[in-house]
C-alpha positions as CSV (number, residue, x, y, z in Angstrom):
1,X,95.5,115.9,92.6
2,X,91.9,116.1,92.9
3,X,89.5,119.4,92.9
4,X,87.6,118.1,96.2
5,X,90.2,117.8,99.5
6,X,91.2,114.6,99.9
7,X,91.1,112.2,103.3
8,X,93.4,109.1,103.2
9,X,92.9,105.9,105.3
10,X,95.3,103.5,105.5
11,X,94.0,100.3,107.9
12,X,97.2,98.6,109.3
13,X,95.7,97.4,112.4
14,X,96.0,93.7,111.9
15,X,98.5,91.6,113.7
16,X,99.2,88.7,110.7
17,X,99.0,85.6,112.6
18,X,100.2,83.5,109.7
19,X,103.3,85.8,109.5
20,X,104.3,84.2,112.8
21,X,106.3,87.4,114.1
22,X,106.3,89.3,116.8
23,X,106.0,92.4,114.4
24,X,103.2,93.6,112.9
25,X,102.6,92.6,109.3
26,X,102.8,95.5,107.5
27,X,106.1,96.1,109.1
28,X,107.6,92.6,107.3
29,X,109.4,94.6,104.2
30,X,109.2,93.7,100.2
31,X,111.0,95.1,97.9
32,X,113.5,96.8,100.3
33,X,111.4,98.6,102.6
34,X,108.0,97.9,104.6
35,X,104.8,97.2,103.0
36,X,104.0,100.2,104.9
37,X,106.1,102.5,103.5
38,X,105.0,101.3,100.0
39,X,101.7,102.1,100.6
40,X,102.2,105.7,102.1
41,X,104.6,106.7,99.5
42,X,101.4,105.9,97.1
43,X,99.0,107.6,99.2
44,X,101.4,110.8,99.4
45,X,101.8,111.2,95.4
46,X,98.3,112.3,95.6
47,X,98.9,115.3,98.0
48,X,96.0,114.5,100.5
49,X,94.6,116.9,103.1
50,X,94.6,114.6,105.7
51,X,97.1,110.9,105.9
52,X,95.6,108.8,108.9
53,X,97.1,105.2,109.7
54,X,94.9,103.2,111.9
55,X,97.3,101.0,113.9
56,X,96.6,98.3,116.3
57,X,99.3,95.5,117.2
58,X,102.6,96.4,117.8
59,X,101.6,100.2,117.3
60,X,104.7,101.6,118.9
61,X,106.9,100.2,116.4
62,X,104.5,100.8,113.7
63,X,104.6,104.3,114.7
64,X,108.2,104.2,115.2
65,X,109.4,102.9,112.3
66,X,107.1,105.3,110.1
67,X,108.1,108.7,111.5
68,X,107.3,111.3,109.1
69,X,104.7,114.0,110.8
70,X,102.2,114.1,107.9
71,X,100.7,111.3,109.6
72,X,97.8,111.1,111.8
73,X,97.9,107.9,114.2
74,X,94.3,106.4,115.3
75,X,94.3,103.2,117.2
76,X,92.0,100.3,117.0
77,X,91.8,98.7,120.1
78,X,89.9,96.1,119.2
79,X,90.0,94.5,115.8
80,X,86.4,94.2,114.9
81,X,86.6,94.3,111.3
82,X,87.1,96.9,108.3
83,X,84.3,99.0,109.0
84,X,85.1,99.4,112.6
85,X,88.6,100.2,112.0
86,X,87.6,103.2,109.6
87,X,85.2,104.3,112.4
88,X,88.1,104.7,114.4
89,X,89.2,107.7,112.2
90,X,86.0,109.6,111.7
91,X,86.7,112.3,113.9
92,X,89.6,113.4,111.5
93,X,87.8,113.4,108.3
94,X,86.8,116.5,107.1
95,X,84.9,117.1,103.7
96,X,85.3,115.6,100.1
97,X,86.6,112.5,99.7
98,X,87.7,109.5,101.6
99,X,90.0,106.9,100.0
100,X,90.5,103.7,102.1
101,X,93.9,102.1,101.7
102,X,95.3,98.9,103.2
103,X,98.5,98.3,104.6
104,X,99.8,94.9,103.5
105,X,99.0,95.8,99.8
106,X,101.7,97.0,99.3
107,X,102.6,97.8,95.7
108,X,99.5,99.3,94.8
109,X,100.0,102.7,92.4
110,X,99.8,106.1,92.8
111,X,98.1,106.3,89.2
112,X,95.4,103.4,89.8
113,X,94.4,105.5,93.1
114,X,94.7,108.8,91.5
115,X,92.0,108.0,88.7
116,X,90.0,105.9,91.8
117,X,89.4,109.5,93.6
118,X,89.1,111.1,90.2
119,X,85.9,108.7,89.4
120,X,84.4,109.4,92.7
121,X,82.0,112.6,93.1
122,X,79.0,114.2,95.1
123,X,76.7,111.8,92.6
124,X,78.7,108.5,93.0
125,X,81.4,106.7,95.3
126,X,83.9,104.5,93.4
127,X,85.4,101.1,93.7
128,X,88.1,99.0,92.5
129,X,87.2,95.7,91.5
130,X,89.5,93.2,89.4
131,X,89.1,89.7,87.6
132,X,91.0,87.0,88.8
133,X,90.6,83.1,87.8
134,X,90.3,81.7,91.0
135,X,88.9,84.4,93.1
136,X,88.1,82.2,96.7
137,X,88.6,84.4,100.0
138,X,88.0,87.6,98.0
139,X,84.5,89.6,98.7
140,X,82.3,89.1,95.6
141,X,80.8,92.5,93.4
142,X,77.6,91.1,93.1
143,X,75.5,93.2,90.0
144,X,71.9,93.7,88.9
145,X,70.4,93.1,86.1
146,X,71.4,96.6,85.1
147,X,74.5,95.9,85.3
148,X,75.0,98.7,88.5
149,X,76.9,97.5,91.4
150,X,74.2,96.2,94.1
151,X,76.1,94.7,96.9
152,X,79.1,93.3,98.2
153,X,79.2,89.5,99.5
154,X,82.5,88.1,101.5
155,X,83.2,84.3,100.6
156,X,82.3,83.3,104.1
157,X,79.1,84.3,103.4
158,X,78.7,83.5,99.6
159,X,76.3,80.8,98.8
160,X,77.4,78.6,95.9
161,X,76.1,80.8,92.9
162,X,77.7,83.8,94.1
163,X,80.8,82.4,94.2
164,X,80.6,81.4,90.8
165,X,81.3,85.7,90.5
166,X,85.1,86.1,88.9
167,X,84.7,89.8,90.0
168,X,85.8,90.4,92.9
169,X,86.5,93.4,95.5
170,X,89.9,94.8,96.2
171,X,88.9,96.5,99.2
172,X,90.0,99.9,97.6
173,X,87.3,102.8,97.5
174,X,86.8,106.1,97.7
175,X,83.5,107.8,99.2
176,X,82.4,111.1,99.7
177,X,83.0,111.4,103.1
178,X,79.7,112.6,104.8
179,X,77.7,110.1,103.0
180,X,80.4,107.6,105.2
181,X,79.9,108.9,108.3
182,X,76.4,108.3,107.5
183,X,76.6,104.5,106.6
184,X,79.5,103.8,109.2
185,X,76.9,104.6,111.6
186,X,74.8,102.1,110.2
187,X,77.0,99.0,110.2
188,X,76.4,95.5,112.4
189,X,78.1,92.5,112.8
190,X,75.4,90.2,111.8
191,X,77.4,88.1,109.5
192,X,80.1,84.7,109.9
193,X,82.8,86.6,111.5
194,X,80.9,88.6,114.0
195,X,82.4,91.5,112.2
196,X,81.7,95.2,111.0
197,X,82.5,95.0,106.8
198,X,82.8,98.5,105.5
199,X,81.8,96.7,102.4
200,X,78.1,96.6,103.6
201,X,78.2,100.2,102.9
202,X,78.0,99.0,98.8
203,X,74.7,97.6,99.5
204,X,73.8,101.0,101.7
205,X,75.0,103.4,98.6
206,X,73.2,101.1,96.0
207,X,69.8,101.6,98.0
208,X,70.4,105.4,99.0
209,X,70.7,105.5,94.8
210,X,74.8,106.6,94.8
211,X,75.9,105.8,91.8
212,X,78.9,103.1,92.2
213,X,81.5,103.6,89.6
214,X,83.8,100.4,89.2
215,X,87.2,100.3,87.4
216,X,90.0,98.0,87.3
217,X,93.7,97.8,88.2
218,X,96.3,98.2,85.6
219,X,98.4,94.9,87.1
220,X,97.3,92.5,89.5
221,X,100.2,92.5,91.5
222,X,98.8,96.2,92.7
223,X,95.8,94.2,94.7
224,X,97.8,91.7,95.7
225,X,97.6,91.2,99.4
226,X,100.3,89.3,101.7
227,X,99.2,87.3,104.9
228,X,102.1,85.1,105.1
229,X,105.6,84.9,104.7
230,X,105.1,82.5,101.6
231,X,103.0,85.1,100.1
232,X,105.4,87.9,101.1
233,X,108.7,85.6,99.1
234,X,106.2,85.3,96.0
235,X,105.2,89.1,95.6
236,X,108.6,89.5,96.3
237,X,109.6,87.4,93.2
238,X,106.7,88.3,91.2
239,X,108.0,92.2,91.5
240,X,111.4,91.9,90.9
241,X,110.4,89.4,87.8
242,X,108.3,92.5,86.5
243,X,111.4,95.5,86.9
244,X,114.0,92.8,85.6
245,X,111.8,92.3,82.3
246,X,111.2,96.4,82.6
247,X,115.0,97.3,82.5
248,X,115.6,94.9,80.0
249,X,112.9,96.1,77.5
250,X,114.7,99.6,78.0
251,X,118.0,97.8,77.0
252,X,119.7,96.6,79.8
253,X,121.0,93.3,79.8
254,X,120.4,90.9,82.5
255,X,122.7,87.7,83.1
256,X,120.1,86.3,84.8
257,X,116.6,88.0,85.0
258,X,115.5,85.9,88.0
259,X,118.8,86.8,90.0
260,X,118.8,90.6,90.3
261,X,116.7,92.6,93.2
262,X,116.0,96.3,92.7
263,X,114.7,97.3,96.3
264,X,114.1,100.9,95.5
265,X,115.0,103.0,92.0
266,X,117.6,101.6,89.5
267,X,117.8,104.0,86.4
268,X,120.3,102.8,83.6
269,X,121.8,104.3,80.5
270,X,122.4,102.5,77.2
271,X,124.3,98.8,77.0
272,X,124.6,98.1,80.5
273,X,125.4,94.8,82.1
274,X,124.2,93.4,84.7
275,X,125.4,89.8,86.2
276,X,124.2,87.7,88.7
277,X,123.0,88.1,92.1
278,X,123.0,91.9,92.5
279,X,121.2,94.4,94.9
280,X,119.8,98.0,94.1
281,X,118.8,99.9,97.4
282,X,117.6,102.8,97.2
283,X,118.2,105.7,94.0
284,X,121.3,103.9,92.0
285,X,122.3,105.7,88.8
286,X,124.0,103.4,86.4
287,X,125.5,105.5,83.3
288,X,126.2,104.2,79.3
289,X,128.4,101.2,79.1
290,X,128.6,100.0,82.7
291,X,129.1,96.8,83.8
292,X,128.5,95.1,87.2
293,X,129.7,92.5,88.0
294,X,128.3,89.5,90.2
295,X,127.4,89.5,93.7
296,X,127.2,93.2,94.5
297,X,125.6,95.8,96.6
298,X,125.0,99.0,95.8
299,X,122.8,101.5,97.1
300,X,122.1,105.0,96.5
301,X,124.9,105.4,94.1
302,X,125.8,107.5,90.6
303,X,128.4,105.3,88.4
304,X,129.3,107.4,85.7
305,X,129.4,106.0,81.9
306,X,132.0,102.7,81.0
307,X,132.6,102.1,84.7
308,X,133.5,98.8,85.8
309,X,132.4,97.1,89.0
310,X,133.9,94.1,89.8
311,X,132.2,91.2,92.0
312,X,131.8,91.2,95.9
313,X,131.4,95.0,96.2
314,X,129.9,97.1,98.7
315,X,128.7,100.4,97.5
316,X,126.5,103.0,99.9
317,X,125.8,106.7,99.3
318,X,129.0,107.3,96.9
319,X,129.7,108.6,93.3
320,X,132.3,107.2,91.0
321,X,133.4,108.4,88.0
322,X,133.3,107.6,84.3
323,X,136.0,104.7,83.3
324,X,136.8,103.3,86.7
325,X,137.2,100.2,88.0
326,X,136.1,99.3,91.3
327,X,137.0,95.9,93.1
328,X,136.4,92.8,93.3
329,X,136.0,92.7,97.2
330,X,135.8,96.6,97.3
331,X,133.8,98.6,100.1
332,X,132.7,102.3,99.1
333,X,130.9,103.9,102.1
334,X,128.4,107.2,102.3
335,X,130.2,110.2,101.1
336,X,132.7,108.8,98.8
337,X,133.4,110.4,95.6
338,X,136.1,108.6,93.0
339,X,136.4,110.9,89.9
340,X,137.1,109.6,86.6
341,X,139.9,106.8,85.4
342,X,140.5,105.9,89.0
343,X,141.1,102.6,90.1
344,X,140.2,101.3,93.7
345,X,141.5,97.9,93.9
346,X,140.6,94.3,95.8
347,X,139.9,94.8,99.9
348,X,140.0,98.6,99.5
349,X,137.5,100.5,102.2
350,X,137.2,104.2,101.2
351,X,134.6,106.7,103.4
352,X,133.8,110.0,103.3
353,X,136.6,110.9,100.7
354,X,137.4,112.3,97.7
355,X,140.6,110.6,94.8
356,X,140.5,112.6,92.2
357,X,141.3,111.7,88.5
358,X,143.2,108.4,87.6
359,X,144.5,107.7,90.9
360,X,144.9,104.2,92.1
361,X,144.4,102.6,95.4
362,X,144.9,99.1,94.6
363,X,145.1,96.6,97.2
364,X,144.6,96.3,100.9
365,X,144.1,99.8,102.1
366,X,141.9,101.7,104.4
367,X,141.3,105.6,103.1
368,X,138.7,107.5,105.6
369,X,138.4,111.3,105.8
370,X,141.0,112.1,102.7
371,X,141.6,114.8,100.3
372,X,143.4,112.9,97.4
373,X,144.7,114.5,94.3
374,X,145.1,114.0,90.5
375,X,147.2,110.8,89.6
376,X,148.5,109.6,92.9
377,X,149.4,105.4,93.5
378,X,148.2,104.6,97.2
379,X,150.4,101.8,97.9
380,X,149.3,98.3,99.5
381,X,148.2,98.4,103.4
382,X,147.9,101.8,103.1
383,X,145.8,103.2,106.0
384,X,145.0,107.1,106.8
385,X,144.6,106.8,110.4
386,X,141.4,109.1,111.2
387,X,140.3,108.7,114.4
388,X,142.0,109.8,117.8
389,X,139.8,108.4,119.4
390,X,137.4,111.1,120.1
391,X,137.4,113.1,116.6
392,X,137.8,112.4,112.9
393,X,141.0,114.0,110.8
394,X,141.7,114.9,107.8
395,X,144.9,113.4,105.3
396,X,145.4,115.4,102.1
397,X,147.4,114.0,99.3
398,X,148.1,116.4,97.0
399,X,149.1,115.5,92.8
400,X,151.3,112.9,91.5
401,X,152.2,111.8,95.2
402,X,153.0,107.9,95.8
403,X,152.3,106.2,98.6
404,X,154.6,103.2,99.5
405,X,153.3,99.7,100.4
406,X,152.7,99.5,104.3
407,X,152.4,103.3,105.2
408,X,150.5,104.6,108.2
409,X,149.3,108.5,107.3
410,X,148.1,109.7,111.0
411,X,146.0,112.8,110.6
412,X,145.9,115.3,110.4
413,X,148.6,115.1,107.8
414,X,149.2,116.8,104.3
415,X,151.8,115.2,101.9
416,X,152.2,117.5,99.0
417,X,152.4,117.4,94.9
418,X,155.1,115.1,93.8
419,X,156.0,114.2,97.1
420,X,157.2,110.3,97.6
421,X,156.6,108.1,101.4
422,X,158.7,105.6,101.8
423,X,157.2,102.0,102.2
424,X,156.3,101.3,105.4
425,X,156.8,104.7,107.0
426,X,154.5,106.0,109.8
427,X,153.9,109.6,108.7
428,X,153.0,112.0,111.8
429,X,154.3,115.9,110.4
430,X,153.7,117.1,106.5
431,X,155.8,115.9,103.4
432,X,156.5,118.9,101.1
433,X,156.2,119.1,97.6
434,X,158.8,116.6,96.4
435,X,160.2,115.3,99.0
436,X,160.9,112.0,99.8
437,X,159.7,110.9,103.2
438,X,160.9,107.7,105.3
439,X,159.9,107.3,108.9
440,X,161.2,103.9,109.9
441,X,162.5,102.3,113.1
442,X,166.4,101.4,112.6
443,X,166.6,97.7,112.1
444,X,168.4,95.3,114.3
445,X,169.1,91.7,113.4
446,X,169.9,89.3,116.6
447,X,172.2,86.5,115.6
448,X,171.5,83.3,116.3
449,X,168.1,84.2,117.7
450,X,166.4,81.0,119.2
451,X,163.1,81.1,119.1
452,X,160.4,80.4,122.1
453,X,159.1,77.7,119.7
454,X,162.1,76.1,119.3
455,X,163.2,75.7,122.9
456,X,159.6,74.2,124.0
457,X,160.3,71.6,121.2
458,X,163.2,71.0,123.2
């Protein structure tokens, strides 16, 4: 992204005592996954030479729970502040240009970060300052009369006419790295906290005569930092409020734009509908003319164009078709493909199968590891019985077949085009094409049967 290579620091060292966890903070997820995560995924649109994560509490499941191997891991063994934790990963910065990062801010942009590093050269380091109302707790840019950046003043440490300041620091910057090395060197704890800031090396670039260029974000929310778990429910709700608003300015319509949570990508076509109380994980592809109805989940999904989804669904790694109708109540699990017209009906569980066009499976059926065909009727209770206990088999049902009400298919088993099972038949060899198959136990009626109930009442 940039001409000069590019070093990323992201500090996630902290423990987040207000969060009250035995986690570390930036594990605590928003928006579907950890604030972490949201950060790296930013700090990887830029294509950096080198991604280093300074860790501290709870490192192992830090480390853990973010296990891609583009990552360099540096701990902080003691928490001494901001600049001590980026002088933890010195000895892995190489040339150009540092950008520091932190790790419970989590929905800052690739964009804002790309133009950061792009305003930052050999003449001048850059930083990203904002304007905000009621700025107290923030650092304070503190300008001279020239208007240059001179210095940087934490609120602890403000007297009162510096925190009359409404600019404040963000904590995001980018440096050329050997002129951080340099000030990094040069940092003490002289100050409220008994901390190193690495925003003392402002004052340090201001006197050396770096230029310091200053831009802002496009949103607040991208600065926005989380130290509890009030905070984290409000950026939560803050975020969603912003993509509900989004999807409905590109014509999507909401029931209720404070009940729907996108935790990942939700791309719609034209007049979709949306009711209440749904969840997008994930990629979810929503085609022209789909409805969802309320109370579902669905995650990394394609629904196909005038699809229905009825309420209390369950949707996870499938595709469905154009003019279907899933549910209510219905559970779709990974690798499940429904082509179009087909309807899978109320407490219907379907995995890691394929029904192909305008087949119906409408009520009370379990379908898992199936093969079924153009324009076959799966009848109630219906259950292809998959597992042996060790391995996983496979039930084909070829065209036009119907499946009676009741009927146990124990794979691996084929029933062929046209072919007809009985209701409540336990099907263990092939049906052929057309056939009719029954597999029944003879029935026997006992007259006069007393029942055990009965003769305890007596």
């Amino acid at each position: 992204m940039v001409d000069a290579p590019l070093n990323i620091v992201v500090l996630a060292a902290g423990q987040g005592k207000r969060m009250c966890s035995q986690k570390s903070k930036v594990l605590h997820e928003i928006a579907g996954r950890s604030m972490l995560a949201h950060v790296l995924a930013s700090a990887r649109s830029l294509l950096p030479n080198k991604l280093i994560v300074v860790h501290g509490f709870d490192g192992d499941r830090v480390k853990a729970e973010i296990s891609e191997d583009d990552v360099i891991w540096v701990e902080q063994r003691e928490r001494l502040g901001t600049g001590h934790a980026v002088l933890q990963a010195v000895p892995y910065l190489e040339g150009g240009i540092t950008l520091i990062l932190y790790g419970d801010v989590p929905f800052i942009s690739g964009r804002t970060l790309k133009n950061l590093v792009q305003l930052c050269d050999g003449d001048q380091m850059s930083l990203l300052t904002a304007i905000i109302n009621d700025p107290a707790g923030y650092g304070r840019i503190v300008r001279g009369f020239d208007g240059k950046v001179s210095q940087i003043v934490e609120h602890k440490d403000a007297n009162a006419q510096i925190l009359e300041i409404k600019e404040v620091n963000t904590g995001f910057m980018a440096i050329p790295t050997c002129r951080l090395k340099e000030w990094l060197g040069k940092l003490n704890c002289n100050n409220s906290q008994g901390e190193y800031y690495l925003t003392d090396i402002i004052a340090m670039a201001s006197q050396s005569g770096l230029g310091i260029g200053t831009m802002h974000p496009s949103d607040l929310i991208e600065i926005t930092g989380v130290n509890d778990k009030v905070q984290l429910a409000q950026l939560e709700r803050e975020y969603q409020e912003k993509n509900a608003f989004a999807l409905m300015e590109s014509g999507v319509q909401l029931a209720d734009p404070n009940r729907i949570d996108v935790r990942g990508t939700l791309v719609c076509g034209k007049d979709v509908y949306i009711d209440v109380n749904c969840v997008f994980e994930g990629e979810v592809r929503l085609g022209d003319g789909v409805r969802v109805g309320p109370f579902n989940l669905i995650k990394d999904a394609t629904i196909l164009d005038n699809t229905r989804i009825e309420p209390h669904c369950h949707l996870v790694k499938c595709f469905i078709g154009k003019d279907a109708v899933v549910g209510p109540y219905a559970r779709l699990r990974p690798n499940t493909q429904i082509e179009d017209s087909v309807r899978i009906g109320n407490f219907v569980e379907v995995k890691a199968s394929h029904i192909g066009l305008g087949s119906k499976v409408n009520h009370l059926s379990y379908i898992g590891d199936a093969e079924i065909g153009e324009g076959v009727n799966v009848g109630a209770g219906t259950v292809t019985c998959n597992y042996d206990g060790v391995n996983k088999h496979k039930t084909v049902i070829q065209d036009k077949a119907f499946i009676g009400s009741g009927t146990m298919l124990v794979a691996p088993v084929q029933v062929g085009s046209g072919a007809t099972v009985g209701a409540g038949s336990t099907i263990t060899d092939s049906v052929e094409a057309g056939d009719l198959a029954i597999a029944r136990s003879r029935q026997i009626n006992i007259a006069h049967w007393e029942s055990p109930f009965a003769r305890k009442k007596q």
